[in-house]
C-alpha positions in Angstrom: 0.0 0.0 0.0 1.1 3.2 -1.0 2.4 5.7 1.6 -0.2 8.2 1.1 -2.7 5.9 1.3 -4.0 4.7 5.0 -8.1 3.6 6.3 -10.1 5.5 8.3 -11.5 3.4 10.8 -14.1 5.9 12.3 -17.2 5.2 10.5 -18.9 8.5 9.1 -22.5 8.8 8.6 -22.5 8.4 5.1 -19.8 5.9 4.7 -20.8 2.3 4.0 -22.4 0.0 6.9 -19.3 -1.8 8.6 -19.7 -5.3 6.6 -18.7 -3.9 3.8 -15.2 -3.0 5.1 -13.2 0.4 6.1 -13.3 2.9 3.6 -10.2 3.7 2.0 -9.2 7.4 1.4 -5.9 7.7 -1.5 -6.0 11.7 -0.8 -5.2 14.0 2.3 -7.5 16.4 0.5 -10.7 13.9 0.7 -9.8 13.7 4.6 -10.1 17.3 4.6 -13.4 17.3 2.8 -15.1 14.8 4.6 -13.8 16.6 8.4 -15.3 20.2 6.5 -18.8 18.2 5.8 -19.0 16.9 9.2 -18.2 20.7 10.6 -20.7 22.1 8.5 -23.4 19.0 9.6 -22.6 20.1 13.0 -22.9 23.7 12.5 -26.4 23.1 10.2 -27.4 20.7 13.2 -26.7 24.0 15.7 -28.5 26.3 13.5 -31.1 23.8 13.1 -31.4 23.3 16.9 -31.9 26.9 17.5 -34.1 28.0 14.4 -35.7 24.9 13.0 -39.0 23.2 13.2 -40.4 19.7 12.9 -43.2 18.6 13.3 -46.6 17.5 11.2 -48.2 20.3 8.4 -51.1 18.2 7.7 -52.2 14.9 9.4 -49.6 12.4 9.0 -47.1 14.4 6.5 -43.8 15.1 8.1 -42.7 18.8 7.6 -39.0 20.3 9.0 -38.1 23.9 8.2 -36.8 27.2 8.7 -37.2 30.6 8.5 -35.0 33.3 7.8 -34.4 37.1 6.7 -31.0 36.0 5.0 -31.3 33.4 2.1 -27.1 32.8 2.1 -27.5 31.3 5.8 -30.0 28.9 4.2 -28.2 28.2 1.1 -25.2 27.4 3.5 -27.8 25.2 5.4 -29.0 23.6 2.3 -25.6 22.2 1.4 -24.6 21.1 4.2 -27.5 18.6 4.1 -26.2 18.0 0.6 -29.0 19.6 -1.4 -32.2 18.3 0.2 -34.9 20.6 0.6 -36.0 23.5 -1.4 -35.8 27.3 -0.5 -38.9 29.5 -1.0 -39.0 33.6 -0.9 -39.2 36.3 -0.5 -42.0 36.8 1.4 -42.8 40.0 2.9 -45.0 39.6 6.1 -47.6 42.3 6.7 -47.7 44.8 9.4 -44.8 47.1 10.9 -42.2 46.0 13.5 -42.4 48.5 16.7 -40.9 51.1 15.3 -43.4 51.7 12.4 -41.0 50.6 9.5 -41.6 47.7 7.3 -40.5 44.4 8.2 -38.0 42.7 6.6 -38.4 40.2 3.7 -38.7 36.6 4.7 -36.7 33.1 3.1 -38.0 29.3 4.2 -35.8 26.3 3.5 -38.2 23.5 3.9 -39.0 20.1 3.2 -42.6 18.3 3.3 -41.6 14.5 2.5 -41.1 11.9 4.8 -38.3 10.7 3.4 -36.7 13.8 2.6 -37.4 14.3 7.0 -36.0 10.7 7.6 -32.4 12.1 5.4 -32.2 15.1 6.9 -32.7 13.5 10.5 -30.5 11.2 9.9 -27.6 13.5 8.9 -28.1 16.2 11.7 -29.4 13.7 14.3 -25.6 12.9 16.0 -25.4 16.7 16.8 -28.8 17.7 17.4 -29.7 18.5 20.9 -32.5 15.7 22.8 -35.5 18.3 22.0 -35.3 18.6 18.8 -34.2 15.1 18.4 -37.9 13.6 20.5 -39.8 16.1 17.9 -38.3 14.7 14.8 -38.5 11.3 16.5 -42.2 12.4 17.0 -42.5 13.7 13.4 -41.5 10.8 11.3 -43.1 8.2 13.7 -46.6 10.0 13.1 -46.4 10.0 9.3 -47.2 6.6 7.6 -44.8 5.5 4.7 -46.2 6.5 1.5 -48.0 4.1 -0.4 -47.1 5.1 -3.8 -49.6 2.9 -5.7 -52.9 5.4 -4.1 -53.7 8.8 -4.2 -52.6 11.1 -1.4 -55.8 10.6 0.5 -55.3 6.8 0.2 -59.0 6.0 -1.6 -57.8 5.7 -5.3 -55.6 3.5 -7.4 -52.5 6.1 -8.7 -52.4 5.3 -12.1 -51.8 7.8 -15.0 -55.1 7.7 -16.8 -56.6 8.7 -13.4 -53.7 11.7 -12.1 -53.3 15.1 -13.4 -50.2 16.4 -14.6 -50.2 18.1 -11.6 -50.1 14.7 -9.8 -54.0 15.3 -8.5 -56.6 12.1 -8.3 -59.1 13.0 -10.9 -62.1 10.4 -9.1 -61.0 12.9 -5.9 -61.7 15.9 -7.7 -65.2 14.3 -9.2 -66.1 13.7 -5.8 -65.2 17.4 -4.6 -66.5 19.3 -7.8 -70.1 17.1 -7.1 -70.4 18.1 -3.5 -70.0 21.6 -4.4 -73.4 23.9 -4.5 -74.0 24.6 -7.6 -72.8 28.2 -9.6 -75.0 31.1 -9.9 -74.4 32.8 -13.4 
């Protein structure tokens, strides 16, 4: 073996599971990565900690999230858990603050899908302090796994002659558009 080359025996969280053997690193420079993702894990984890939600948005469907006036903290927060998650804004929020100026515009990096939660857990989750840890414990427990084969209200096969392109059940929509009083023109 080469001199440069040597195993890391600590297993990182996205290495593979221990069967597989130690992971082999040929570069100083991939050490160095791989220490820098783990600081910026524990530094989204921290932010997280402090700023985040998780919790439920609708019954059963996992939801974690944060807001922010800055969209570069996000985008810093959004990489660090390697893309996952989408950032929406700005929204400006109505009112004044106590002074009688505007308030500032407003950023959320969120994601809604329970296995998009379960990723996200699972990389912040060694840092993460024991409340926030029970409520995404609490989160992902309470939202069923998907079943990908019915509609998101689980009453109708998920087939393409009966979804929108907009990924709507149509025989959901029949059912919603006939309960509705009818139109006055």
């Amino acid at each position: 073996m080469p001199s440069h080359t040597w195993r890391l025996r600590k297993r990182l969280p996205y290495s593979p599971p221990p069967r597989y053997g130690t992971m082999e690193v040929t570069n100083r420079a991939e050490v160095a990565t791989m220490n820098t993702w783990r600081e910026e894990l524990a530094w989204a984890a921290g932010f997280f900690d402090g700023e985040g939600y998780t919790g439920l948005h609708s019954p059963g469907h996992s939801r974690m999230s944060i807001n922010q006036c800055d969209p570069e903290v996000l985008e810093r927060f959004q990489k660090a858990v390697l893309g996952i998650g989408k950032i929406y804004g700005p929204f400006i929020p109505s009112g004044t603050t106590k002074s009688g100026g505007p308030r500032r515009a407003m950023w959320q990096w969120s994601i809604q899908s329970r296995q998009g939660v379960q990723a996200v857990f699972a990389m912040l989750y060694p840092f993460l302090g024991t409340i926030k840890r029970e409520q995404g414990r609490a989160a992902i427990i309470a939202a069923p796994l998907s079943d990908t084969t019915k509609c998101h209200k689980g009453l109708h096969p998920k087939t393409p002659e009966n979804t929108t392109r907009w990924g709507q059940c149509r025989e959901c929509m029949r059912i919603t558009e006939r309960a509705r009083p009818p139109r006055k023109h």
